[in-house]
C-alpha positions as CSV (number, residue, x, y, z in Angstrom):
1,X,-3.3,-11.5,10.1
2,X,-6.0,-11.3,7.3
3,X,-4.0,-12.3,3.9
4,X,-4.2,-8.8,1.7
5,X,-5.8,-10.6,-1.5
6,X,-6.7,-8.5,-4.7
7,X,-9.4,-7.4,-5.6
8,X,-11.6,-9.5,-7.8
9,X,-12.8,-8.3,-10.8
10,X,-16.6,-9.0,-11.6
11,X,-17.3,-12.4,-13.0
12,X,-19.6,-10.9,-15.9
13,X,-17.7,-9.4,-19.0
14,X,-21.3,-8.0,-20.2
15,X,-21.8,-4.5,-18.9
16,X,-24.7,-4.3,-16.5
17,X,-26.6,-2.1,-18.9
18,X,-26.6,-3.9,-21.8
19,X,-27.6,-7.4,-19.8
20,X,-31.2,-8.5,-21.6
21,X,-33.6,-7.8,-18.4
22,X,-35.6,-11.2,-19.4
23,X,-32.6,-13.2,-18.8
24,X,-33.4,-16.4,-16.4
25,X,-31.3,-16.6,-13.9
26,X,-28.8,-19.2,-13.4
27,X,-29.2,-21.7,-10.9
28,X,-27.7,-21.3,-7.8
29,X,-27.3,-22.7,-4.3
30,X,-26.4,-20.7,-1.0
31,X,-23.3,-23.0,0.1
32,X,-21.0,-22.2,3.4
33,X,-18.5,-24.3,5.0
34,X,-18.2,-25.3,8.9
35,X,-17.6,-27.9,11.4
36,X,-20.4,-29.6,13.5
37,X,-19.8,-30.6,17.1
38,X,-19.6,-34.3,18.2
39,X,-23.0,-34.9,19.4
40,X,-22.0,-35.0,22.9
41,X,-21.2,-31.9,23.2
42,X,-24.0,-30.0,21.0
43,X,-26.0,-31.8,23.5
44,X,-23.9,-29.9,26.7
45,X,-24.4,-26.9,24.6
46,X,-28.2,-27.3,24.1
47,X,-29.1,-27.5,28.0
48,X,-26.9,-24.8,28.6
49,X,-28.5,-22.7,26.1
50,X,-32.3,-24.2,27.5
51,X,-30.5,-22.8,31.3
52,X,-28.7,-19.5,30.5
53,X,-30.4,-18.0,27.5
54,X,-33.8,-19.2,26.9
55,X,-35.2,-17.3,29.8
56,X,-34.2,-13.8,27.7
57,X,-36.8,-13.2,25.3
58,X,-35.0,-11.1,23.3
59,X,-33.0,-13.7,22.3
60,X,-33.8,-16.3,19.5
61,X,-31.9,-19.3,20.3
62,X,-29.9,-21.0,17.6
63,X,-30.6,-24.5,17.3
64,X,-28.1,-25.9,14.7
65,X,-24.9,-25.5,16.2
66,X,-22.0,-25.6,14.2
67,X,-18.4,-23.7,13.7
68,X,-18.6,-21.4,10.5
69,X,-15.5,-21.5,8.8
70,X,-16.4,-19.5,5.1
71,X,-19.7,-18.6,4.5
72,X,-19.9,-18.7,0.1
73,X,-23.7,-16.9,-0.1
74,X,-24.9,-17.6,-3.4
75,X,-23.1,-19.9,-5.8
76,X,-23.5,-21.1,-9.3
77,X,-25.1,-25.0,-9.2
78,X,-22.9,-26.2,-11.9
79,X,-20.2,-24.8,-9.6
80,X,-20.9,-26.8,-6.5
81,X,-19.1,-30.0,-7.5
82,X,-15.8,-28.0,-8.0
83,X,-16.3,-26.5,-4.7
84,X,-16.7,-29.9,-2.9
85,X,-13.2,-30.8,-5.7
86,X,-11.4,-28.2,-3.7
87,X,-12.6,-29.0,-0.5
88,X,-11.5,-32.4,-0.8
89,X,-7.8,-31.4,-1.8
90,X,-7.4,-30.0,1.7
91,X,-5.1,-32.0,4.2
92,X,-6.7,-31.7,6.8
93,X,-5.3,-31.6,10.4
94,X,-6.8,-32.7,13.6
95,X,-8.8,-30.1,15.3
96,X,-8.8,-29.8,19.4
97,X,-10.7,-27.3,20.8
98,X,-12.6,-26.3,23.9
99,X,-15.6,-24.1,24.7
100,X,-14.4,-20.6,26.2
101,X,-16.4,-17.7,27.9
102,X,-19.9,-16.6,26.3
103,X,-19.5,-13.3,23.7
104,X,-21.5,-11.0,22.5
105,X,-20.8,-9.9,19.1
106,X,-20.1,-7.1,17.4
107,X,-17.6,-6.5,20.2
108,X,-18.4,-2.6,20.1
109,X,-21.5,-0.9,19.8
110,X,-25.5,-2.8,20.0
111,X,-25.1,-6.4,20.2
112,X,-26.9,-9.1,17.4
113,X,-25.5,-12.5,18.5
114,X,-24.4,-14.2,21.4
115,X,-21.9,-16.8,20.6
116,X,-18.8,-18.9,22.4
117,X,-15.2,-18.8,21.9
118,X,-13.6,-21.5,20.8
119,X,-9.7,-22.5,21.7
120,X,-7.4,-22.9,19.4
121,X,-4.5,-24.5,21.3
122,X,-2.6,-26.0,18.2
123,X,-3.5,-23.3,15.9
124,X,-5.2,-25.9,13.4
125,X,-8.8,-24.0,13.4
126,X,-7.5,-20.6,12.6
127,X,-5.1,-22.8,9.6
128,X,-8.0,-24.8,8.2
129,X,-10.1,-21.6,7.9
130,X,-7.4,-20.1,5.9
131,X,-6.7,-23.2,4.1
132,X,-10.3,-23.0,3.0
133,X,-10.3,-19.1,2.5
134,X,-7.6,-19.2,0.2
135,X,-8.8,-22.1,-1.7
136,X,-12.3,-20.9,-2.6
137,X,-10.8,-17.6,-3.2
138,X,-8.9,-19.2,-5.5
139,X,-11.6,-20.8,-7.5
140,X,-13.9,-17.6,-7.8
141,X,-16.3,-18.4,-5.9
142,X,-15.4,-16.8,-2.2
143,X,-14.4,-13.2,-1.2
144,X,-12.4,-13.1,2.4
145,X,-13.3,-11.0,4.7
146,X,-11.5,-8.2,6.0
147,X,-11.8,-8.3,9.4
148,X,-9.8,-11.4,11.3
149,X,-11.6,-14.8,11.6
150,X,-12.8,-15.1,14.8
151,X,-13.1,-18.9,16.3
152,X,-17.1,-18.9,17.9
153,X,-19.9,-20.7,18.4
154,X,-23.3,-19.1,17.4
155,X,-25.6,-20.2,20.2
156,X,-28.5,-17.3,19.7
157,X,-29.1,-13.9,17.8
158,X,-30.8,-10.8,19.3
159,X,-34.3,-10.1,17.5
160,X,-33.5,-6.2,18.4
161,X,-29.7,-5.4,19.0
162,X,-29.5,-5.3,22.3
163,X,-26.6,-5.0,25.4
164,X,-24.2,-7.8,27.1
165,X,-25.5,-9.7,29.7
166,X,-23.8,-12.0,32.4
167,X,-23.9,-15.8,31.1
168,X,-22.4,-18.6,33.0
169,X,-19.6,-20.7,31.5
170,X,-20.0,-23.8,29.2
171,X,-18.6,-26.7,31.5
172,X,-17.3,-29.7,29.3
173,X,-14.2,-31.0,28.3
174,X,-11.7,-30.2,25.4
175,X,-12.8,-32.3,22.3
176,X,-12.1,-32.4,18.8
177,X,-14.2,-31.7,15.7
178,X,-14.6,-34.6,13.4
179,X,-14.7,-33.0,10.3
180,X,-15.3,-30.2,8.0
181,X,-18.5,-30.0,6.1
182,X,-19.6,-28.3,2.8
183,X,-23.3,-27.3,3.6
184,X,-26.2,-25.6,1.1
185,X,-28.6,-23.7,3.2
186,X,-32.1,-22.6,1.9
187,X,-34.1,-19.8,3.9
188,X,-37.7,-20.9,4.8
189,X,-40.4,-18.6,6.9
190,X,-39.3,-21.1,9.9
191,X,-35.5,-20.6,9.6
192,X,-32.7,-21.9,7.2
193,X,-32.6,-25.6,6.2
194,X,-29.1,-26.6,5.8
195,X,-28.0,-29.7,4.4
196,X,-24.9,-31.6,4.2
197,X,-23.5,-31.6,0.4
198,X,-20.0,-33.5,1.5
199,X,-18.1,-34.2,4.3
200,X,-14.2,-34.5,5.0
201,X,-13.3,-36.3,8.1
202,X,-10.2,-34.6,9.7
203,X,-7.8,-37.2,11.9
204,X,-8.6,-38.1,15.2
């Protein structure tokens, strides 16, 4: 169940309309927080994305695979240490998971991505996002969503929404994931960049 958090009032005490419009802007980093895969399998994952989805052109695969736990958006720079603070004050819990059947998300309606379900046998994933939720809720700097987390692996996006498909299964062993990673992503003409700020290894 999504946690019924209040609402947030706006960080600015200076009423839009009276703002100077030749104020710089603060600097700021667009920050989210996920897991990466053990390279083994984002290599299972990348020849089955090369078999089953390439071949669709409507499809742009996804080549940076990784579980999205909290996705910030734009956050102050002086800021980001405090985020990686909170992070890091996290006990963490061992992760198993396995790949589940292909989905094509939003679940109703024109499909945009095409991602995997993850299992959640221990319940650890769906406890660490909420761990994480309610700790950069906390500190300002993250507004849950309303809708219920949902476990997945991006593997591509649509370029036009488009309809469900049949997709073979991913075929690969549970595994764990090592850790949970704060990342800042910048959007180039090519794609985002994302890069690793800090990293918190969870127990084997």
């Amino acid at each position: 169940m999504t946690p019924d958090y209040p609402a947030r009032p706006h960080r600015s005490d200076t009423p839009r309309s009276e703002r100077r419009p030749d104020t710089p802007r603060e600097p700021s980093r667009r920050l989210f927080v996920a897991c990466d895969l053990p390279a083994d399998v984002a290599a299972a994952v990348a020849r089955w994305q090369a078999a089953e989805l390439a071949p669709h052109e409507e499809l742009r695969v996804v080549a940076t695979l990784h579980v999205t736990l909290c996705f910030l958006g734009s956050v102050p720079e002086r800021r980001v240490d405090e985020v990686a603070d909170a992070l890091g004050e996290l006990p963490l819990a061992a992760l198993p998971t396995a790949l589940g059947e292909p989905l094509f998300l939003p679940q109703r309606g024109l499909r945009r991505v095409v991602a995997i379900h993850l299992d959640d046998p221990a319940g650890t994933l769906a406890a660490t996002q909420r761990s994480v939720s309610d700790a950069l809720y906390h500190l300002g700097v993250y507004t849950p969503e309303k809708r219920p987390w949902l476990a997945h692996l991006t593997v591509a996006r649509f370029r036009r929404s488009g309809q469900p498909f049949s997709l073979q299964n991913v075929n690969i062993a549970p595994f764990g994931l090592p850790s949970v990673i704060l990342y800042a992503s910048v959007l180039e003409r090519g794609g985002a960049v994302h890069t690793p700020l800090a990293t918190f290894p969870t127990p084997a």
